[in-house]
C-alpha positions in Angstrom: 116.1 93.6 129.3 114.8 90.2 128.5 111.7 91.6 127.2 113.6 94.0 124.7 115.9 90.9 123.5 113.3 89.2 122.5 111.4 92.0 120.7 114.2 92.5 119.1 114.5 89.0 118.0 111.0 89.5 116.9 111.7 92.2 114.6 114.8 90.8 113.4 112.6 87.1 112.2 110.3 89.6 110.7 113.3 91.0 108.5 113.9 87.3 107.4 110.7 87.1 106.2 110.5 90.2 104.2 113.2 88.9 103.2 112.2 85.6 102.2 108.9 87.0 100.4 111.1 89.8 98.3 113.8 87.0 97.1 111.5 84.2 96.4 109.2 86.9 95.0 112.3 87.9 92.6 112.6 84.4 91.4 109.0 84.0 90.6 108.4 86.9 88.5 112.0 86.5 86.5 110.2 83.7 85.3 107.3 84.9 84.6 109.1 87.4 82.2 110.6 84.4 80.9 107.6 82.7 80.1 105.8 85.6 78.4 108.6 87.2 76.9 108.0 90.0 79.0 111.3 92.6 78.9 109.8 95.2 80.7 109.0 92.8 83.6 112.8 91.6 83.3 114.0 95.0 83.7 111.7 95.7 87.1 113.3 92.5 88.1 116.4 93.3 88.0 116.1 96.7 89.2 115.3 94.9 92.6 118.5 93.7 93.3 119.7 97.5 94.8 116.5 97.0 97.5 117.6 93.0 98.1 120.6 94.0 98.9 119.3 97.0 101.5 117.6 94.0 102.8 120.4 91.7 103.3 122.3 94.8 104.9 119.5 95.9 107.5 119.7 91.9 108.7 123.0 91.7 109.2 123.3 94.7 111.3 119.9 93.5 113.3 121.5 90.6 113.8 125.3 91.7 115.1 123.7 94.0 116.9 121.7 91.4 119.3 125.0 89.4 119.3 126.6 93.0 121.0 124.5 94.0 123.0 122.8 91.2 124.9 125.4 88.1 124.4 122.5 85.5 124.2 122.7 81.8 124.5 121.5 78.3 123.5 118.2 78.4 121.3 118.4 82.1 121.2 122.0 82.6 119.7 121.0 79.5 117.1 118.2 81.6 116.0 119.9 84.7 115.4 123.2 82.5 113.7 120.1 80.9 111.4 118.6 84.6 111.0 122.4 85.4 109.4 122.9 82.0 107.0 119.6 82.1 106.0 120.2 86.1 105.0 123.0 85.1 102.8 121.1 82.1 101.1 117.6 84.4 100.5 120.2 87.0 99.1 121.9 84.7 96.4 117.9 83.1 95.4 117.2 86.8 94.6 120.4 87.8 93.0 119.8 84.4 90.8 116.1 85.8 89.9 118.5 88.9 88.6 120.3 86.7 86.6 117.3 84.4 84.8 115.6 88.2 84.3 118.8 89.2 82.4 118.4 86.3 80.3 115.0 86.7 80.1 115.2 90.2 78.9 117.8 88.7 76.3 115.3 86.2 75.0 112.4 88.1 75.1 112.6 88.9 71.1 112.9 84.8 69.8 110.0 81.8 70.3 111.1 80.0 72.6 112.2 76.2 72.2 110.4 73.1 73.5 107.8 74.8 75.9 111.0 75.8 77.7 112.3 72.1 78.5 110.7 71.8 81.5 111.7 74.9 83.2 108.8 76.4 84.4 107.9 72.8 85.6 111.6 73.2 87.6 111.0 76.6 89.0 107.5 75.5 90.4 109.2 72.6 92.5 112.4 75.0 93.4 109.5 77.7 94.9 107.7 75.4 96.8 111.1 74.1 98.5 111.8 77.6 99.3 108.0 78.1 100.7 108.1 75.4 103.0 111.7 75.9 104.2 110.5 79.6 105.0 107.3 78.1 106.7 109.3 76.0 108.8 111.7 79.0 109.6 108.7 80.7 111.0 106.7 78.1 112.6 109.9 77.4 114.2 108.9 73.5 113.5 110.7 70.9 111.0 107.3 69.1 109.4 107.7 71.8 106.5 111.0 70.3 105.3 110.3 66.8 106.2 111.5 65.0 102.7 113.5 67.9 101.2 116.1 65.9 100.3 114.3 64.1 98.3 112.7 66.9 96.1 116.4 68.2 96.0 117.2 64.9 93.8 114.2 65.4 91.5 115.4 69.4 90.7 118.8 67.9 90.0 117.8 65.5 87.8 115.2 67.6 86.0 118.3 69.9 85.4 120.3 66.6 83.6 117.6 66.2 81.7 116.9 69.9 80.5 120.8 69.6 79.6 120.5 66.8 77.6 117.1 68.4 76.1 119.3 71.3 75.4 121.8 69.4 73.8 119.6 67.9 71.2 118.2 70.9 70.2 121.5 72.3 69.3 122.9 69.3 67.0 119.3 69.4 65.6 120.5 72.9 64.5 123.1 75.3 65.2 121.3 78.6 65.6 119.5 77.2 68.5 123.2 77.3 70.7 122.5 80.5 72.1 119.2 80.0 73.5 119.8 76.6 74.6 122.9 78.0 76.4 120.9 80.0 78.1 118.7 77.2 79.0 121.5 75.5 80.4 122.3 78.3 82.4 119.2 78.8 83.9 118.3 75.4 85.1 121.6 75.9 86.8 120.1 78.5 89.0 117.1 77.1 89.7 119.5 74.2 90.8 121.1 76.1 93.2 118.2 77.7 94.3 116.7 74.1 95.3 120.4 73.9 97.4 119.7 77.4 98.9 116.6 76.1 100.2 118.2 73.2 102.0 120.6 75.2 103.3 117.9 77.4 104.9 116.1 74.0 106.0 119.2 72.8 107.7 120.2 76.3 109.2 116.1 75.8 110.8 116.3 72.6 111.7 119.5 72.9 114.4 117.8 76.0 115.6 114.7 74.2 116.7 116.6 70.9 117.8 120.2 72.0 118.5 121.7 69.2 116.1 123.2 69.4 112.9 121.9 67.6 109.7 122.7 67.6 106.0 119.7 68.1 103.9 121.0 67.3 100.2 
């Protein structure tokens, strides 16, 4: 029985890391269609959110099921209750990738402003976060995340200053209020992303060490 547990467990980490590599993977390339002004790659992007979400699903029910049938313990329960919260953070990272590929579709026909403010810059730090807090999920050690705090508080403070970027851009002159909107709107995601990813950190680190820290 204890062999089957954790094979099980196994196959249910192996989930979280398809998991990990499809979400992060949707953020990436709903960037990439920002970038190039690529609508086509937008729309595959987005089309991904049906399979992200048979993803999230499959965990879930890998998960409860463990919980049913074998009523584990200790380190074992923490990693299948960091197997769950770190399902629901990888899902909203890929269902925000959905959202910047909508607005990359939308602004895939106008140049865009300022090299994009920064953004791409923003989304390269917000991926490597995600990277290492995934690394550390599967190493099942902390040295990954060590600092993450601390890149949190440079994503949020690129995002003030992409908003104030934003903001000069549209007194400068009025028909740039759309796009710049949409700037706004997606260094917001990227934001949230960056607190997704220290969610998952602190979900990994009390499964390795059994205490609780806040990481942001």
């Amino acid at each position: 029985m204890t062999d089957k547990f954790h094979e099980e467990l196994k196959a249910l980490k192996d989930l979280v890391r398809e998991q990990g590599a499809f979400a992060s993977g949707m953020l990436s390339d709903s960037m990439i269609a920002l970038q190039n002004r690529d609508p086509g790659l937008a729309a595959r992007v987005y089309a991904r959110r049906v399979e992200l979400a048979d993803k999230s699903h499959a965990i879930e029910e890998a998960a409860l099921r463990l919980i049913a049938l074998y009523q584990p313990m200790a380190r074992d329960l923490r990693s299948i209750v960091c197997a769950l919260r770190m399902n629901f953070a990888l899902y909203r990272i890929g269902r925000y990738g959905k959202d910047i590929a909508q607005l990359a579709e939308e602004l895939s026909g106008e140049p865009h402003l300022g090299n994009l403010m920064s953004l791409p810059h923003m989304e390269d730090l917000v991926s490597a976060m995600i990277a290492d807090a995934l690394k550390a999920y599967w190493i099942e050690g902390i040295e990954p995340i060590a600092g993450m705090s601390h890149r949190d508080d440079v994503v949020d403070n690129l995002r003030y200053t992409i908003f104030r970027e934003s903001l000069t851009h549209m007194m400068e002159d009025p028909r740039n209020i759309p796009r710049c909107i949409d700037y706004v709107m997606i260094a917001r995601y990227l934001e949230r992303c960056a607190d997704h990813a220290c969610d998952i950190a602190e979900q990994v680190c009390y499964m390795v060490t059994g205490e609780r820290v806040e990481v942001k």
